[in-house]
C-alpha positions as CSV (number, residue, x, y, z in Angstrom):
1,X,132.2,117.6,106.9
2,X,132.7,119.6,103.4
3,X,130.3,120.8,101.3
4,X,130.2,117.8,98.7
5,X,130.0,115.0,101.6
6,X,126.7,117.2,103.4
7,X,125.4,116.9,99.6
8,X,125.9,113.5,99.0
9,X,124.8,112.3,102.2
10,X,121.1,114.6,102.0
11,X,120.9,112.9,98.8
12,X,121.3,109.3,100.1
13,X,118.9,109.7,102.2
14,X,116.2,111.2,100.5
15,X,116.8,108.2,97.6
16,X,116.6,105.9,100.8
17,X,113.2,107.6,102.1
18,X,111.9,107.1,98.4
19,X,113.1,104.0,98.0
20,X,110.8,102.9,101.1
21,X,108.1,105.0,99.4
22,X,108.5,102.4,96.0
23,X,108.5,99.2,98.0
24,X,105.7,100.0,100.7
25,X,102.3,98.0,99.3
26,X,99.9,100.8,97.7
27,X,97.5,102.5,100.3
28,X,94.4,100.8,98.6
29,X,91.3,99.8,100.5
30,X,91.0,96.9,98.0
31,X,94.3,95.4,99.3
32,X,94.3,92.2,101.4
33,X,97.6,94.0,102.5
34,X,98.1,97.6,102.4
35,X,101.2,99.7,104.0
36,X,103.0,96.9,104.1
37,X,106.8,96.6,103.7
38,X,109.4,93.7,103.2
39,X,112.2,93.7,105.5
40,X,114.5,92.8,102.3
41,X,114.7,92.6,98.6
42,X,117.2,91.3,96.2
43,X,117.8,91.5,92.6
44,X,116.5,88.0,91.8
45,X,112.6,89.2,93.3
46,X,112.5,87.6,96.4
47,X,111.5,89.5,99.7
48,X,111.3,88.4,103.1
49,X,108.6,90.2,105.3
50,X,109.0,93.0,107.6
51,X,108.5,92.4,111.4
52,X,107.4,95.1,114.0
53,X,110.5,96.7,114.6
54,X,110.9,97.4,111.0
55,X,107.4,99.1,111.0
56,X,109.0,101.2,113.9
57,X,112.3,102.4,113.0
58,X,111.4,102.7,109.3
59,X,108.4,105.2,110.4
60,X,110.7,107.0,112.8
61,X,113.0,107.4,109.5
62,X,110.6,108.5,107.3
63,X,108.6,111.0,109.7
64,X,112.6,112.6,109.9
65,X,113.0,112.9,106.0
66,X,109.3,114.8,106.2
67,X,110.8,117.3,108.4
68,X,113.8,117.7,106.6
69,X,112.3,118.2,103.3
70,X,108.6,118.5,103.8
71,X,107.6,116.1,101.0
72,X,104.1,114.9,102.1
73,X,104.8,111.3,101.0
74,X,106.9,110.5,103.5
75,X,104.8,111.6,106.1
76,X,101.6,109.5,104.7
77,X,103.9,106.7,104.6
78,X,105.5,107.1,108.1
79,X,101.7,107.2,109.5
80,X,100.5,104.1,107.0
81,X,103.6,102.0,108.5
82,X,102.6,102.7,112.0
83,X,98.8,101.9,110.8
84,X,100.1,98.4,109.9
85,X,102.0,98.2,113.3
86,X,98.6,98.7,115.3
87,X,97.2,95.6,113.6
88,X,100.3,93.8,114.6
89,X,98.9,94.7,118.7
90,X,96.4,92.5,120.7
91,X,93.9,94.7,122.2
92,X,91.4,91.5,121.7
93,X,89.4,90.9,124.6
94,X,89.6,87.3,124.1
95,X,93.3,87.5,124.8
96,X,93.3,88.5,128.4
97,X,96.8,87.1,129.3
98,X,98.5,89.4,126.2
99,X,96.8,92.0,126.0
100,X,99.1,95.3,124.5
101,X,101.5,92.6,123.2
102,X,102.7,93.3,120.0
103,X,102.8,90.2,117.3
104,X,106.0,89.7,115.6
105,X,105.4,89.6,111.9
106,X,101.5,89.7,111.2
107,X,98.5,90.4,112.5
108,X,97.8,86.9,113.3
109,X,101.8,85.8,114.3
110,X,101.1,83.3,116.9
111,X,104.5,84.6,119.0
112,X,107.0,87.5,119.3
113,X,111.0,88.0,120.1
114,X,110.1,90.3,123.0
115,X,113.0,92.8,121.7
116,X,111.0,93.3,118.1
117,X,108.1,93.8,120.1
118,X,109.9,96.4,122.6
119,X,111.1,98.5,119.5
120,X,107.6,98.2,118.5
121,X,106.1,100.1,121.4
122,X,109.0,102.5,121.0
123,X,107.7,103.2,117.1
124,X,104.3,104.1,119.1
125,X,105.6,106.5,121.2
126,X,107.5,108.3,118.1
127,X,104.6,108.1,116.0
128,X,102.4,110.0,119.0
129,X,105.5,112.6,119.3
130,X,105.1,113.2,115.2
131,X,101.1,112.8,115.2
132,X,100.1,114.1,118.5
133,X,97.5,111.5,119.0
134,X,97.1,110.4,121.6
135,X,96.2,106.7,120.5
136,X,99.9,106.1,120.1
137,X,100.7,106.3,123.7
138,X,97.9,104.9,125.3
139,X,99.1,101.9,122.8
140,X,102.6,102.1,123.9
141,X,101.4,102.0,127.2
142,X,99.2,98.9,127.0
143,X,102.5,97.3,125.8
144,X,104.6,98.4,128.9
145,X,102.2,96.9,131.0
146,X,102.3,93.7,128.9
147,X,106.3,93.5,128.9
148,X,106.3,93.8,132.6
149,X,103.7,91.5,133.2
150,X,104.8,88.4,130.8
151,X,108.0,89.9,129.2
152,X,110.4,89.8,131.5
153,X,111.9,86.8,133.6
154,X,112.6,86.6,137.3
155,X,115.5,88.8,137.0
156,X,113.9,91.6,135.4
157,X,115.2,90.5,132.4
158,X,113.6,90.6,128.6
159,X,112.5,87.1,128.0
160,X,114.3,85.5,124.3
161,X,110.7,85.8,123.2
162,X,107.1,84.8,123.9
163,X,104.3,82.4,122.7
164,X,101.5,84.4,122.4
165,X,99.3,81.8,121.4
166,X,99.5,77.9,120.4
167,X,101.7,77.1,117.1
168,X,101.0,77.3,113.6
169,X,100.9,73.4,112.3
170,X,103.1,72.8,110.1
171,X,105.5,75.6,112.1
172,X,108.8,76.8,111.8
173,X,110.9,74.6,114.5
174,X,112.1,75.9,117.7
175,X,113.4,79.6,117.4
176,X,112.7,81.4,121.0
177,X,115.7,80.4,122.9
178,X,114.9,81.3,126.6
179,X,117.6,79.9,127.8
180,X,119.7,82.9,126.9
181,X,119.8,85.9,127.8
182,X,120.3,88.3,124.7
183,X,123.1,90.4,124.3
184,X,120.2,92.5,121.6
185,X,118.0,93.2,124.9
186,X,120.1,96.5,126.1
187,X,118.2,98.0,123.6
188,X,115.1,97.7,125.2
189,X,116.1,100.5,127.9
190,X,115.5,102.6,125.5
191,X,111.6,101.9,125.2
192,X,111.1,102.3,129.0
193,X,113.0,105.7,128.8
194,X,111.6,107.7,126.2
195,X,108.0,106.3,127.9
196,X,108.9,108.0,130.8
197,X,109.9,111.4,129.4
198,X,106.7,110.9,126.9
199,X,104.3,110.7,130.1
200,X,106.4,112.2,133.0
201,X,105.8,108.8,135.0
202,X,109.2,107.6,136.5
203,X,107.2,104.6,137.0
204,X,108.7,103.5,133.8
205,X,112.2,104.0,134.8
206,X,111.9,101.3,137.3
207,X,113.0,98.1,135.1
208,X,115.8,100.1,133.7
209,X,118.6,99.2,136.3
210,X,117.7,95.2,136.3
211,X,118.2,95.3,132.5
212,X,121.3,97.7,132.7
213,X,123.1,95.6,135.1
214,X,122.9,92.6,133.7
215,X,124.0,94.2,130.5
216,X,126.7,95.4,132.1
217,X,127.3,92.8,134.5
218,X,126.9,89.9,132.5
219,X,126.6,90.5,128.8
220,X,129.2,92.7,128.2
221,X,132.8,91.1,127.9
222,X,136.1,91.7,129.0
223,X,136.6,92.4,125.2
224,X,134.1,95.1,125.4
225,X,131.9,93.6,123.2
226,X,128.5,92.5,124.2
227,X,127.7,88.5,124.0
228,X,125.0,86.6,124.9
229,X,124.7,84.5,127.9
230,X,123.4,81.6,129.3
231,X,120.5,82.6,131.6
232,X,121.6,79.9,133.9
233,X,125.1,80.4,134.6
234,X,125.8,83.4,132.8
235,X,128.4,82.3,130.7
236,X,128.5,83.4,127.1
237,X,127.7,81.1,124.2
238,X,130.5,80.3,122.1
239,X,132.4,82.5,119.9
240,X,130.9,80.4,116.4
241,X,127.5,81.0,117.9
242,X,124.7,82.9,115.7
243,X,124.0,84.8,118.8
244,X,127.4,85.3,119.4
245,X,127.7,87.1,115.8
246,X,124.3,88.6,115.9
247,X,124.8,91.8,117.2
248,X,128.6,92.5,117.7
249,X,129.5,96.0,116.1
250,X,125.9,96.8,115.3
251,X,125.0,96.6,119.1
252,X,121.2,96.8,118.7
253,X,120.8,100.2,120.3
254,X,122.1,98.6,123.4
255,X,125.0,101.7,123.7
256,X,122.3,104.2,123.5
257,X,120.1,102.3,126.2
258,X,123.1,102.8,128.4
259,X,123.4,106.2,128.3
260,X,119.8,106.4,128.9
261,X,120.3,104.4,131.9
262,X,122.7,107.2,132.7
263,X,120.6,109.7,132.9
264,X,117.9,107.9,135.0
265,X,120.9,107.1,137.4
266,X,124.0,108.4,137.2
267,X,125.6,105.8,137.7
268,X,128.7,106.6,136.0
269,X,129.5,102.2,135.4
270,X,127.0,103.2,132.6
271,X,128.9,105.1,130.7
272,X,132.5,103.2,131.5
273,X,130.7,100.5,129.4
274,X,130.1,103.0,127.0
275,X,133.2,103.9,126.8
276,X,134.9,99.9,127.0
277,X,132.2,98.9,123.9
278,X,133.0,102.6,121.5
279,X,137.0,102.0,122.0
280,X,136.6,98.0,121.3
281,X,134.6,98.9,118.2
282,X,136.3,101.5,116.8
283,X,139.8,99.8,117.0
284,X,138.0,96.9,115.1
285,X,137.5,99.1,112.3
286,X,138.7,97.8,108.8
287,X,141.0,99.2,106.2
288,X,138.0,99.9,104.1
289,X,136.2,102.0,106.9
290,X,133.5,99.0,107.6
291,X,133.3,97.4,110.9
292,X,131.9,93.9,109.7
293,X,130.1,92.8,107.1
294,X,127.0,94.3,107.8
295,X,126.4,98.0,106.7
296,X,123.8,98.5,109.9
297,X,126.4,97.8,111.6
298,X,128.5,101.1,110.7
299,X,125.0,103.4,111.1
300,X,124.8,102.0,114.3
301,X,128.0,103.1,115.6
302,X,128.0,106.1,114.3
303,X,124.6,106.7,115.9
304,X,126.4,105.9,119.2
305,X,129.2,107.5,118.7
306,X,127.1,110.9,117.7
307,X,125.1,110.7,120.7
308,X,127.5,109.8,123.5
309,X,130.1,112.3,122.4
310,X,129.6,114.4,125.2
311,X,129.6,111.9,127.4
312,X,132.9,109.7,126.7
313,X,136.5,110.5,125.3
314,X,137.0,107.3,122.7
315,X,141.0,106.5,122.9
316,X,141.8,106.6,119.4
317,X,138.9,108.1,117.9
318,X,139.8,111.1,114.7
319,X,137.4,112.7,112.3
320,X,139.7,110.8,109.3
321,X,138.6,107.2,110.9
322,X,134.5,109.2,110.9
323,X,134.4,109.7,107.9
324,X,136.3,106.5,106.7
325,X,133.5,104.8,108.3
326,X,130.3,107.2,106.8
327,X,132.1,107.2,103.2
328,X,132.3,103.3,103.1
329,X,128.3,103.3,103.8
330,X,127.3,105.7,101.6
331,X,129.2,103.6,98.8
332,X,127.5,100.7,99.4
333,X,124.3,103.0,97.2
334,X,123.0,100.5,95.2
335,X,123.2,101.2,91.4
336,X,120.6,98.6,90.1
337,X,117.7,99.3,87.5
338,X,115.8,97.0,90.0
339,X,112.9,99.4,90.9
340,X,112.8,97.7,94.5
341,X,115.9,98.2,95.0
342,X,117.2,101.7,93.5
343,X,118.6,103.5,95.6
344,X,118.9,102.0,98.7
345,X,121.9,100.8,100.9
346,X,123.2,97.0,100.2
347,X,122.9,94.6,103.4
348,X,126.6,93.7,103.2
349,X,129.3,95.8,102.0
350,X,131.5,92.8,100.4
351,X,128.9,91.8,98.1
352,X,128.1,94.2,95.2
353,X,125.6,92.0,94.5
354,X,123.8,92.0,98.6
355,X,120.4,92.1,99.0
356,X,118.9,95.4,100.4
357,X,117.5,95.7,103.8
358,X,115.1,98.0,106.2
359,X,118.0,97.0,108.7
360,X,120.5,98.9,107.0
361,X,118.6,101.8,105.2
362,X,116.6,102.7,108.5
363,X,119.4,103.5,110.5
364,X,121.1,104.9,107.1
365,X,118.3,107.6,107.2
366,X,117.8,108.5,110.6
367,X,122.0,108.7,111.0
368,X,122.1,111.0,107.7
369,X,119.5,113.5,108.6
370,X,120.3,113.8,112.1
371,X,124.1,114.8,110.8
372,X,123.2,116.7,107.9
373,X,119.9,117.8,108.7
374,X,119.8,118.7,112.2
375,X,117.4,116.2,113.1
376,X,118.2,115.2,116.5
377,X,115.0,113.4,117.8
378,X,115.5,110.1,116.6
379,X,117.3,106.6,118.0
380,X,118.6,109.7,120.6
381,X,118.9,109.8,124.2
């Protein structure tokens, strides 16, 4: 990349790492919540909460922007986020049959979508890489013992998600679907393999096939898109399905859990997936540079495609259609007065006026820093 694009992507994302600075709650012992974050904002003041995987990735983010430019906010606030995650984990005594679980959007969340929850544990074992305490991993531990024992169904599969404990009243409706098996749940082979290079204990490499296969096996199209299935039969939901739409270019980390599956095995179907899902993507890629809607959805791929390059040949694939893609996201900067929303990426590229999301501006950061800063360590294989 030239000289002015390295430039304007260091400074999008040290306006994104400030920008999660502005909107985290103030650090205040006096605060009913403090360290907390919403997992969106708009320009009309309303926010939506953040869940555990927001706590995760966002820390992962921000402890990257404190090595690449040593400003000691961003490493208070990666620490404070993962503070708030712990209160999100049962360690409660009372709660024999969870225990290490990780709640989905508050310390007293009576349920979790077992995916949030696996990128949760994942944050913990990032947060003990940055920290070096060694709380983080005894915690991330707790919770791989917990997914295996009440996480994952007969097939060795992550469960839609799980009721911790009995429903709020009035509650939100039905909303864990474990009838399907997710195509978002190939991103969970990353938690189980950067807990095995964490401790050494191959142990944790054991669920990683049952997951992969099915990914592959199942999940994955013809299309080489990944889809959602019916656990029962195995066929996909339909095409006007939310969970058909949920993750499509943005594959949830699920490309990246592959190639992670890879190395455990070498089992080379891994990376042929790879491959089939990199070259369906990419040849979906828009006029404008965008792959959908969604800007995550552009990080993400670029994420994948950064990390598997050495890996897989993408048919197709040229540095013009690269940087097509990383331009369009870093023009979807916001340019609001909004103070909880400056300088952060909008949520949906058509929409000039799109809310602003952790979803987008998490993977934003940790995709900028590890091209223009050199650092490698995070969402990595």
């Amino acid at each position: 990349m030239s000289k002015p694009v390295v430039e304007q992507g260091l400074k999008v994302a040290r306006d994104i790492a400030d920008w999660i600075c502005n909107v985290q709650s103030p650090w205040a012992e006096g605060s009913s919540v403090p360290g907390i974050i919403p997992f969106s904002v708009d320009h009309l003041d309303s926010e939506v909460p953040a869940a555990s995987w927001n706590y995760a990735f966002t820390s992962m983010g921000l402890a990257g922007a404190y090595k690449a430019f040593r400003d000691e906010r961003y490493k208070a606030a990666a620490t404070r986020l993962c503070t708030v995650l712990k209160s999100f984990q049962i360690l409660d005594p009372f709660h024999k049959e969870h225990y290490g679980a990780i709640r989905e959007i508050s310390p007293i969340c009576p349920w979790c979508y077992t995916r949030d929850a696996i990128s949760g544990g994942w944050g913990f074992i990032e947060m003990y890489r940055f920290t070096a305490e060694e709380e983080f991993l005894e915690r991330a531990k707790h919770f791989g013992h917990w997914v295996l024992r009440k996480g994952m169904d007969e097939e060795g599969y992550p469960w839609f998600g799980v009721q911790l404990e009995p429903q709020f009243y009035p509650h939100t409706g039905k909303h864990i679907e474990n009838h399907i098996q997710g195509n978002f749940q190939g991103g969970g082979l990353n938690f189980f393999y950067q807990l095995y290079k964490a401790t050494g204990d191959k142990a944790w490499c054991k669920p990683m096939s049952g997951i992969a296969d099915i990914f592959v096996n199942h999940v994955q199209q013809e299309s080489g898109f990944f889809v959602s299935v019916y656990r029962a039969t195995k066929k996909p939901v339909a095409s006007n399905d939310a969970y058909a739409m949920l993750h499509r270019g943005n594959d949830d980390l699920g490309t990246l859990g592959l190639l992670c599956a890879y190395h455990v095995t070498k089992d080379t179907k891994y990376l042929a997936a790879i491959k089939r899902f990199l070259e369906a993507v990419w040849a979906s890629q828009r006029a404008d540079g965008f792959f959908e809607e969604s800007v995550a959805a552009t990080a993400v791929i670029l994420n994948a495609t950064y990390q598997t390059k050495d890996f897989v040949e993408i048919e197709g694939l040229d540095n013009t259609k690269i940087e097509l893609a990383l331009m369009a996201m870093l023009s979807t900067q916001t340019s609001y007065s909004h103070p909880r929303m400056r300088g952060a990426l909008r949520e949906h590229c058509g929409n000039p006026d799109s809310l602003v999301t952790m979803r987008a501006n998490c993977y934003a950061l940790i995709l900028l820093l590890k091209l223009f800063a050199g650092i490698g360590e995070y969402l990595c294989d």
